[in-house]
C-alpha positions, 0 to 999 in steps of 0.5 A: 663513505658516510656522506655518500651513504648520507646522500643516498639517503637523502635523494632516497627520501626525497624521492619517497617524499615526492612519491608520498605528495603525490599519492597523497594529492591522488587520495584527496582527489579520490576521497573528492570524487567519492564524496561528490558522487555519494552527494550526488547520488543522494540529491538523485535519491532524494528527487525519486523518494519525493516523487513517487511519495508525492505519487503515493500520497495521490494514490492514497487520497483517491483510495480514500474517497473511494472508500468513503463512498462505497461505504455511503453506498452500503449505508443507503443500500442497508437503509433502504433493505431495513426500511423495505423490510420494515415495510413488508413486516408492518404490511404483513402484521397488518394483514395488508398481504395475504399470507399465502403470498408471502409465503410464494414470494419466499418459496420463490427466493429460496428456489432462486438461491441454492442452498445446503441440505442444512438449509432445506431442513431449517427452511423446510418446516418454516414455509408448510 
């Protein structure tokens, strides 16, 4: 009765060892797989990251010279708007402009620009 239990133990054993190999072999093909296809996807991942930083990297670059030439376009309009008005300052102070024409050419700049009430009360007084 031993013996009989004993050898069913046995072709149970190695039926569970068969069984054991093979999961087992299952597994390492899985663990495989998904080691393959997490490797895989991080090359892909790295090829997109690098290209649309390399697409970014342009972008920036050009938005940068952009900037620096608006901000050299401001500096020389600035430059010229100092100096124009520099100009009509020393024009003025020389007496080489008749102050009555001064005075229409800035009714005439106040008339162009809307203004607040505020405004026409502080400008008011400064063109009579």
């Amino acid at each position: 009765m031993f013996n009989d239990m004993n050898r069913m133990f046995d072709s149970a054993l190695r039926v569970i060892n068969g069984v054991i190999q093979i999961l087992e072999s299952k597994i390492q093909i899985s663990v495989f797989l998904l080691l393959l296809v997490a490797i895989t996807g991080m090359v892909f991942g790295w090829l997109i990251a690098k290209k649309r930083i390399t697409e970014l990297s342009t972008t920036l670059a050009i938005e940068r010279t952009r900037k620096s030439d608006l901000t050299r376009t401001v500096e020389a309009l600035s430059n010229k708007a100092l100096r124009q008005n520099n100009e009509a300052f020393f024009a003025l102070a020389n007496g080489r402009i008749p102050l009555a024409m001064w005075r229409a050419s800035w009714m005439q700049w106040g008339a162009a620009r809307p203004c607040s009430l505020d405004e026409a009360r502080v400008k008011g007084p400064l063109l009579r």
